[in-house]
Residue, then its C-alpha position, 0 to 999 in steps of 0.5 A: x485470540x491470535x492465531x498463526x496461519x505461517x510457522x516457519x517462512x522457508x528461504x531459498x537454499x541455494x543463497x549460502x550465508x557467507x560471512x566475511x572473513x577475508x580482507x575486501x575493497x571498500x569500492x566493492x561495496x554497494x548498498x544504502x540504509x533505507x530505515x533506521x528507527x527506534x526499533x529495527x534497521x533495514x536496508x540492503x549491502x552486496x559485494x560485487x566483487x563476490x556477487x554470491x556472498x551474503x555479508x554480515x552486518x553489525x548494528x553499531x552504537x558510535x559512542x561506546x563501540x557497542x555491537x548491539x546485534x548483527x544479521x546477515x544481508x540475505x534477506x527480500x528487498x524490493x524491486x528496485x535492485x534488480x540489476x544488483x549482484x546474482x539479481x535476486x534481490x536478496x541482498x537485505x538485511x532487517x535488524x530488529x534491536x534488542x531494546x528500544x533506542x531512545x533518540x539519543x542511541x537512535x542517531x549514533x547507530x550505524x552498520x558495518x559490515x562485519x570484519x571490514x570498516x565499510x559502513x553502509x552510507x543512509x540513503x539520502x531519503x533515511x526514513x527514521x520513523x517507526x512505521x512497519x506497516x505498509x499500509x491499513x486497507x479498511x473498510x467500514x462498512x460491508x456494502x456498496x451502493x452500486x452493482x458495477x458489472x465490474x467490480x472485484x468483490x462479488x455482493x451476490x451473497x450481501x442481503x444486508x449492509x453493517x457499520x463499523x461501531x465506535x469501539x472498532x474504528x478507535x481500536x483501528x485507530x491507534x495504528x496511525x503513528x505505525x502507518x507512511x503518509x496516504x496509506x491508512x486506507x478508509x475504505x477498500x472494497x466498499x462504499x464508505x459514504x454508507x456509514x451514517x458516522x463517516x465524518x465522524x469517524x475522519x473527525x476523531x483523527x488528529x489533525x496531525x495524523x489525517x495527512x495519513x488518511x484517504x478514502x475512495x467514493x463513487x459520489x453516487x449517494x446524495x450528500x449535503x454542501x457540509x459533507x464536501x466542505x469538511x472533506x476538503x478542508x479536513x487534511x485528509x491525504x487524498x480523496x479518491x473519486x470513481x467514474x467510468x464516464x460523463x456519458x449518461x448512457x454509459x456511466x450507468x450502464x457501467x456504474x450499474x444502479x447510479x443515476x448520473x445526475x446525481x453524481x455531477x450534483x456531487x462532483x459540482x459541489x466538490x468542485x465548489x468547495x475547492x474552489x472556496x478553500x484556502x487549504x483544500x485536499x488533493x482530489x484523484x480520481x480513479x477510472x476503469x478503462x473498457x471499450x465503451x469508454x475508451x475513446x472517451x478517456x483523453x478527453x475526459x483526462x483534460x476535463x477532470x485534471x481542469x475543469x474539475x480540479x484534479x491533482x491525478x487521474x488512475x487509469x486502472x485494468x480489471x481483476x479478472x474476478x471469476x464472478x465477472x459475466x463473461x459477456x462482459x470480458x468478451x464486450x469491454x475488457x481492453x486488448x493489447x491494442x486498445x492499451x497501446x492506442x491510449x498510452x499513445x494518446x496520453x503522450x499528446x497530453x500536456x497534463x500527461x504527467x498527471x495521468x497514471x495507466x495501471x495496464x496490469x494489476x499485479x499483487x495477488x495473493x498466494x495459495x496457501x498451500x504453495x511453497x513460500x520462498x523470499x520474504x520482505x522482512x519486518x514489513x506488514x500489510x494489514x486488511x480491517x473489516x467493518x467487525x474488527x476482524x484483521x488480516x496480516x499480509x506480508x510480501x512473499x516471492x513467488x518462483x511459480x508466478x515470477x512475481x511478488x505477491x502477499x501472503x496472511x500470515x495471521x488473522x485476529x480482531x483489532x480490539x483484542x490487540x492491546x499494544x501495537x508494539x507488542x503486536x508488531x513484535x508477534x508478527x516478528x516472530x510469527x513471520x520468521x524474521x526474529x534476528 
């Protein structure tokens, strides 16, 4: 059974909704479609010259001149028009049409600015395809291999690993077509070679559709030649490889309860299977930077990025997770120096646009009791566990924190969702943002 964890997402009330009503200068205008689908357009408009207004926009079919429905541009949008108008971002508008268009209204739309002939331009990167979901986090199983001292998800309580069953993961499934390339996640939180049906499972996505999929693994289990060969020519988006250090001390110290040789077993037969693909997958590979490995890291930059065919390294920071010992913080957690030391280090690089430092890992999520106040429309983010069970996020602004954070606004398990349009309509109005 569906159950709503939001009501009513409050806006800021100190943004008026200002229509327009006077005469006003096309060159005052600024803004872009972003998506324009079937189903809804978004994107953002805002009159410099009058910074404070909120313009209506009008969703507009070219042929018959036909209003389908109109909103006002005083919604969230992202980060990147910060230096826009009063700079709150809330220039946005999000306009759900009153039916699905088919292809042939879906190109005649455009927006207007209501009483103005200023269309807003698309974006040169219009996105057209119906996909409200950010992305899928999955995991499919409830367990992880190794006890990294680490790690963000405390497995004090977990006596016992469970699988994702075949109803589950095909219920899951279905969202494919609703997700941006890369960004059905196969796994989030624990280890996905655990699953004994894991191949399985990436073999019933159509080949069309794995360009969506990736998954991330510490390669500390043994796995046969056939598990890499398949990954590598399977059309996955990305695979995700995890490691601290090629240091045999330090990598088990950090990857607690994984014996190095098995992983550079692993790592070399992935290295193999690339070598021999005509078409193989990209490879990343994700490394937690702390003291003990920080000296390490250029030169294991170079390493990975050659020696075993990197496309892109991630150097990320730790959550600072309550469960995480403290003598751990106190001995490896990075400095503000430490961080600058290897940004400087990463400059020397001739790769370096391939090595990516996430010094600060920002997206958290808020308290429910906290007052919500902008809210990214139509943009869902969506967490599955191994049962099925499913947590819908959305983006929220939070003034307390000065950043954005994700808010669950409902949780219900995937099997019970019979129509993923139906579903994304739900959340509409659950969140709020029905126009």
């Amino acid at each position: 059974m569906l159950y709503n964890f939001l009501k009513k997402i409050i806006r800021r009330k100190n943004i008026p909704e200002v229509e327009v009503v006077s005469e006003v200068v096309k060159d005052d205008f600024i803004g872009f479609v972003d998506e324009l689908n079937c189903s809804y357009v978004c994107g953002w408009v805002c009159n410099q010259a009058l910074p404070q207004d909120r313009l209506v926009c009008e969703a507009v079919l070219s042929s018959a001149g036909e209003v389908l429905i109109s909103s006002i541009a005083n919604k969230l949008h992202y980060e990147t028009i910060k230096s826009i108008g009063d700079t709150s971002c809330c220039y946005a508008f999000f306009i759900k049409f009153p039916r699905i268009l088919n292809s042939a209204e879906q190109k005649e739309v455009f927006i207007r600015v209501k009483n103005t002939e200023y269309t807003v331009p698309f974006a040169p990167n219009l996105k057209t395809d119906f996909q409200p979901f950010l992305r899928m986090a999955m995991d499919i199983v409830n367990n992880c291999n190794l006890r990294c001292p680490f790690c963000l998800y405390d497995y004090s309580s977990t006596k016992k690993t469970f699988f994702m069953d075949d109803d589950t993961i095909n219920a899951a499934l279905r969202f494919l077509p609703f997700l941006p390339d890369g960004d059905f996640w196969f796994s989030c939180l624990h280890e996905p070679t655990l699953h004994p049906q894991l191949i399985d499972y990436l073999a019933k996505v159509p080949e069309e559709y794995r360009k969506k999929i990736f998954f991330t693994t510490n390669l500390a289990k043994k796995l046969p030649d056939s598990f890499f060969e398949w990954v590598v020519n399977s059309g996955l988006h990305h695979l995700n490889v995890s490691l601290e250090s090629l240091d045999p001390e330090i990598y088990e110290r950090l990857r607690k309860g994984a014996r190095q040789h098995i992983f550079l077993n692993n790592i070399d037969k992935l290295k193999k299977a690339l070598k021999e693909s005509t078409h193989p997958i990209s490879v990343r590979y994700i490394i937690m930077a702390y003291k003990s490995n920080l000296k390490e890291l250029p030169t294991l930059f170079g390493k990975l990025l050659g020696d075993y065919n990197g496309s892109l390294v991630e150097v990320r920071s730790s959550f600072d997770a309550p469960f995480i010992s403290r003598d751990f913080k106190e001995s490896e957690f990075l400095d503000d120096n430490d961080w600058d030391w290897l940004e400087v280090q990463l400059k020397l690089l001739p790769d370096n646009d391939k090595v990516v430092i996430l010094r600060e890992l920002t997206t958290e999520e808020s308290n429910d009791d906290e007052t919500p106040e902008d809210v990214l429309s139509g943009r869902y983010m969506l967490r599955l566990s191994w049962d099925g069970h499913l947590k819908v996020f959305v983006y929220e602004y939070s003034s307390a924190l000065k950043k954005r954070v994700e808010k669950n606004i409902l949780e219900t398990n995937v099997k019970e969702i019979t129509d993923i349009n139906v579903f994304y309509d739900q959340l509409i109005g659950i969140s709020n943002n029905k126009i």
